[in-house]
N, C-alpha and C positions, 0 to 999 in steps of 0.2 A: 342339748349337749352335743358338742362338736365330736363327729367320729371319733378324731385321733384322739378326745380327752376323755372319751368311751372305754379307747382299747387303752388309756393308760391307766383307770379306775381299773379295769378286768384284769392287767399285767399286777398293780401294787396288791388287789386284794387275794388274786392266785399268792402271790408272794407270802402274804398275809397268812395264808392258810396252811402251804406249806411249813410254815417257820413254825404253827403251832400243832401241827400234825408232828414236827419231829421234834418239840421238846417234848409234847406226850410221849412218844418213844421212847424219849431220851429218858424220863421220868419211869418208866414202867408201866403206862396207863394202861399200855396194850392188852395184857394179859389180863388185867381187871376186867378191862370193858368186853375183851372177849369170853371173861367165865359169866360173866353177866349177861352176856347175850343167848350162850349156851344154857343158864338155867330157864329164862325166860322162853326161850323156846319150847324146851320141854315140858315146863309148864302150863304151855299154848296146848299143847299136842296130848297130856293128860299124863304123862309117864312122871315127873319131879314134883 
């Protein structure tokens, strides 16, 4: 694969990522995935 058709796979799929990073946002996923991360840690650690 040609350099430049390299960095335009890496530009379209950053792209890619971004656009579904902020419809999560846009969605509310945020706070989901982060009370889910908070119990799981706790979890880990022996307190929840």
């Amino acid at each position: 694969m040609g350099c430049g058709k390299k960095a335009a796979a890496q530009v379209v799929l950053l792209m890619a990522g971004a656009a579904m990073l902020c419809f999560g946002v846009w969605r509310g996923e945020a706070a989901t995935v982060l009370s889910k991360a908070i119990k799981l840690c706790l979890e880990c650690v022996g307190i929840g």
